[in-house]
N, C-alpha and C positions, 0 to 999 in steps of 0.2 A: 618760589616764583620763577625761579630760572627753568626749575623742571616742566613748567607747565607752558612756558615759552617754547622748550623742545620740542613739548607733546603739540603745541599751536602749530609748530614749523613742522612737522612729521604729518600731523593730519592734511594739511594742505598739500605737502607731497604726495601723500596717498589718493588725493582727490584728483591729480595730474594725473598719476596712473591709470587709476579708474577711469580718467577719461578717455584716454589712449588705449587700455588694455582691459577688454570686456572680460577676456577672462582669467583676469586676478581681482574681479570686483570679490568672490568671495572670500579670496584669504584674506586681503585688505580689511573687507568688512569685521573679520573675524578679530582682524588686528587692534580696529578700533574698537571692537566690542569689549572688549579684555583691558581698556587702559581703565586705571585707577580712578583718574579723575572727570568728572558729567565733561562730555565733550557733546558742541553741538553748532552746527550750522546754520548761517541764511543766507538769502539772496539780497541784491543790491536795494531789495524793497521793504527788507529785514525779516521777510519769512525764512519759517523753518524750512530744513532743507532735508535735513538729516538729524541724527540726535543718538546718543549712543546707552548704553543699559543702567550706567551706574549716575548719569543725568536724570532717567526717567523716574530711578528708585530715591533719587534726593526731592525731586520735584512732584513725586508721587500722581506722576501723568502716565496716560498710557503714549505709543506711538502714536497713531490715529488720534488724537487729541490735540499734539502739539504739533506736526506736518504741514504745510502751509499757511501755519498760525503765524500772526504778529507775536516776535517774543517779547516787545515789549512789552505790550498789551497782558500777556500770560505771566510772566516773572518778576516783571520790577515795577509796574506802574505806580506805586508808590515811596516813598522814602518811608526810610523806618519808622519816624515820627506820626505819619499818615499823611502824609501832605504829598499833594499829587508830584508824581515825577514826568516832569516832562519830555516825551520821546527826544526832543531835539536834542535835549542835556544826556540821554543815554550814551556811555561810553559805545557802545556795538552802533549804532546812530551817526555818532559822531567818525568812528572809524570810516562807516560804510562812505562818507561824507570826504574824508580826505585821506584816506588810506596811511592813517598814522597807528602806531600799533600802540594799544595802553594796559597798564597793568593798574588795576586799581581795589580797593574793597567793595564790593556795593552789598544789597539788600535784595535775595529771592523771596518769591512768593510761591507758597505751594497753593495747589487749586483748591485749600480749603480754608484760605487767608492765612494761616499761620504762616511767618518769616522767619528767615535766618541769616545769619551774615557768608558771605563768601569771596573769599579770593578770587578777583576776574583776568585774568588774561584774553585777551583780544588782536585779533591777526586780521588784515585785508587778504580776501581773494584778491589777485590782478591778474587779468589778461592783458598782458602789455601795460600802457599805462592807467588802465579803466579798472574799477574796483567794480569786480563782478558781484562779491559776496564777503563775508567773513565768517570767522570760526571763533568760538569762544569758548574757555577751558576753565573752570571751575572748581574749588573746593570749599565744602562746609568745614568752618575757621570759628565755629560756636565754641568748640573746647578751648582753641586757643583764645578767643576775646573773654574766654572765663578766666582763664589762666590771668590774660593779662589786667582786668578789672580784680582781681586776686591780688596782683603783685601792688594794685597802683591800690589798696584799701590798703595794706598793709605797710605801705611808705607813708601815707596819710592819715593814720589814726594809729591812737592809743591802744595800745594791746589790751589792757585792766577794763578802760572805760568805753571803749569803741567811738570815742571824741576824737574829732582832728586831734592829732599832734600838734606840737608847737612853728612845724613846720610850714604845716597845711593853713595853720591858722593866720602865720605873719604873713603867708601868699595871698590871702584873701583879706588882712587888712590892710595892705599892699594894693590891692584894685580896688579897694571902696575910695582908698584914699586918693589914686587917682582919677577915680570916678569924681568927686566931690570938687578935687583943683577943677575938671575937665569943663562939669556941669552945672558946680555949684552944689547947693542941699545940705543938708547936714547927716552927720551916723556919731554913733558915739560906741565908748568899749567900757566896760565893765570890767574890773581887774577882783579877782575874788579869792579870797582864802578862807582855810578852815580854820576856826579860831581852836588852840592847844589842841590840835591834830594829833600831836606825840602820847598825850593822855591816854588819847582812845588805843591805841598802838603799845603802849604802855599796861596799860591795866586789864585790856581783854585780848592783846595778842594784833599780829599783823594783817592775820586773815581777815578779822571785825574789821582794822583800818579798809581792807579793801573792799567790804560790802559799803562801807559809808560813802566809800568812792563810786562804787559803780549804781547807788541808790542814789548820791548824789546828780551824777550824770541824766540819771533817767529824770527826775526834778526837773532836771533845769531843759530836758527836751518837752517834758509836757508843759512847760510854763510860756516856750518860746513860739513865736514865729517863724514859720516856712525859711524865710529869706535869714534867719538871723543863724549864727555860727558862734557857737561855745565849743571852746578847745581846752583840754589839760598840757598847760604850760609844764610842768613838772610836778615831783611828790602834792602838797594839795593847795596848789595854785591850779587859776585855772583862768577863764577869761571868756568875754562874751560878746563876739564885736552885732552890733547892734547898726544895719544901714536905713537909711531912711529915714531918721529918728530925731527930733530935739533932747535938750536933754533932759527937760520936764519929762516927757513922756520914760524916756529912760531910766531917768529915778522910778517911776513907779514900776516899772520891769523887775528893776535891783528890788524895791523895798518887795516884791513878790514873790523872787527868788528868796529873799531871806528870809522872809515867813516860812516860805517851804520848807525849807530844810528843819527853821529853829524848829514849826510844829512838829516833825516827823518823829516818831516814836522809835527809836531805835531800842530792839533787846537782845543780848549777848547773854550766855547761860542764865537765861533768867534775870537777867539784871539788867536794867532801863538807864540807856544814857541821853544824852540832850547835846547835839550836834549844832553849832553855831557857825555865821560865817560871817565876816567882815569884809564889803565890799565897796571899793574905791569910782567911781564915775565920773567921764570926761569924755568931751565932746572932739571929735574928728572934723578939722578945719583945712578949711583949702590953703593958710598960710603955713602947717604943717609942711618942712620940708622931708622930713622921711617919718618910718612909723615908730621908729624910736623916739621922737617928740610927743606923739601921743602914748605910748608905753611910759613913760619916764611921769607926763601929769597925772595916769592913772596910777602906778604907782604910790603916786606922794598923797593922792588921796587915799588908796587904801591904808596908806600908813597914818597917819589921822583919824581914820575908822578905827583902829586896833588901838591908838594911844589912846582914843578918848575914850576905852572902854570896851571895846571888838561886839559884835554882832549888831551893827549897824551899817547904815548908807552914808557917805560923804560924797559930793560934788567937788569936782577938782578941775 
């Protein structure tokens, strides 16, 4: 970001020049032509001014194209999302407006809708204290926001199962739950284990354990709703925060999930096993003061599931 700060404060230099000195207009030119990153001009009214090579080939315009064009109109008129962006809220808009310099992410558009994310640097022209124009300096930042949605799945999910972690999961029953003190409503959580897991680990090996896990997982995402979040707490515990939900209705979730699984046919060298789960359910309340109150009642329900027998539902 700093660099492109540079490259903002250098091209505005060059524009002094060019204005003074007719002829170093084309080394100058030549000097912008050659930087790294889309650099490109407008006037106090936001058209283009100017626009340099490695702008045109990101934004796949010609010159003649974008030149006294509104950029806003051409580049960013939308948010990612689709939702209109409105010229006033445009960083280059708002610069042109108070000649305040910003650095920010935003969203280009090339001329055939497809978008990308990019690093904005933004400078005021001034002549004295009047903001003539400004310059904006740009990099396509798609490798790095892969990178970084890369780094942030892999702090948030389970390696085996591709489930939140145990992490991701208390974060998110952490905001229901203060959703619920906030709002009101109800959610509930689902506390779940695999009934003599070691068996299976045991008698076909570890690898089997881990198809029942990640066979598991997929279960329990075809069984769920959009909004709802199942996370592996550890070895085969696992958990299901459930918002928006009574707990009538959530028992019949649980007793769903546990059908799935008991029906599912597992076979190991030829050999058929019968995977079971024991699952604990308890309701998320606004008198709840943290989420280890509601962790603590679903636990003690699953544990009454398993003592009265395991591959069953308990309300707790």
């Amino acid at each position: 970001m700093v660099g492109m700060l540079v490259i903002a404060t250098l091209v505005i230099r060059l524009l002094q020049v060019l204005g003074r000195e007719k002829r170093l207009r084309v080394r100058h030119q030549r000097l912008l032509d050659s930087l790294g990153e889309g650099v490109y001009g407008v006037d106090a009214q936001g058209r283009c001014t100017f626009i340099n090579p490695v702008a045109l080939d990101m934004l796949e315009v010609t010159e003649a194209e974008v030149l006294g064009q509104d950029q806003h109109e051409m580049f960013h008129h939308h948010h990612r999302d689709g939702s209109p962006y409105m010229e006033a809220d445009c960083p280059i808009a708002r610069t042109l407006g108070d000649g305040v310099e910003r650095r920010v992410d935003e969203w280009f558009f090339r001329v055939d809708g497809e978008g990308f994310p990019v690093s904005l640097t933004v400078s005021p022209i001034m002549d004295g204290q009047e903001v003539t124009g400004a310059v904006a300096v740009f990099q396509d930042i798609t490798e790095r926001k892969r990178m970084e949605h890369e780094l942030m799945r892999l702090a948030t999910s389970d390696t085996l199962t591709g489930l939140p972690n145990r992490r991701h999961v208390l974060q998110e029953m952490d905001h229901e739950l203060a959703r619920i003190r906030r709002f009101g409503g109800e959610g509930c959580l689902l506390m779940v284990d695999l009934d003599h897991f070691k068996r299976i680990n045991d008698e076909f090996g570890h690898a089997a354990g881990d198809v029942v896990l990640t066979i598991w997982a997929a279960l329990m995402r075809g069984s769920l709703r959009q909004i709802d979040t199942p996370g592996r707490m550890g070895g085969e515990e696992f958990v299901v925060l459930l918002p928006q939900i009574d707990q009538a209705s959530a028992s019949v979730v649980a007793e769903r999930l546990r059908a799935a699984l008991c029906g599912h046919d597992f076979v190991f060298g030829g050999k058929h096993a019968r995977v079971t789960a024991s699952i604990g359910c308890t309701r998320m309340m606004a008198t709840d003061e943290r989420v280890d109150d509601v962790l603590l009642r679903a636990d003690k329900a699953l544990y009454k599931a398993k003592a009265s027998g395991r591959n069953q539902v308990v309300l707790g």
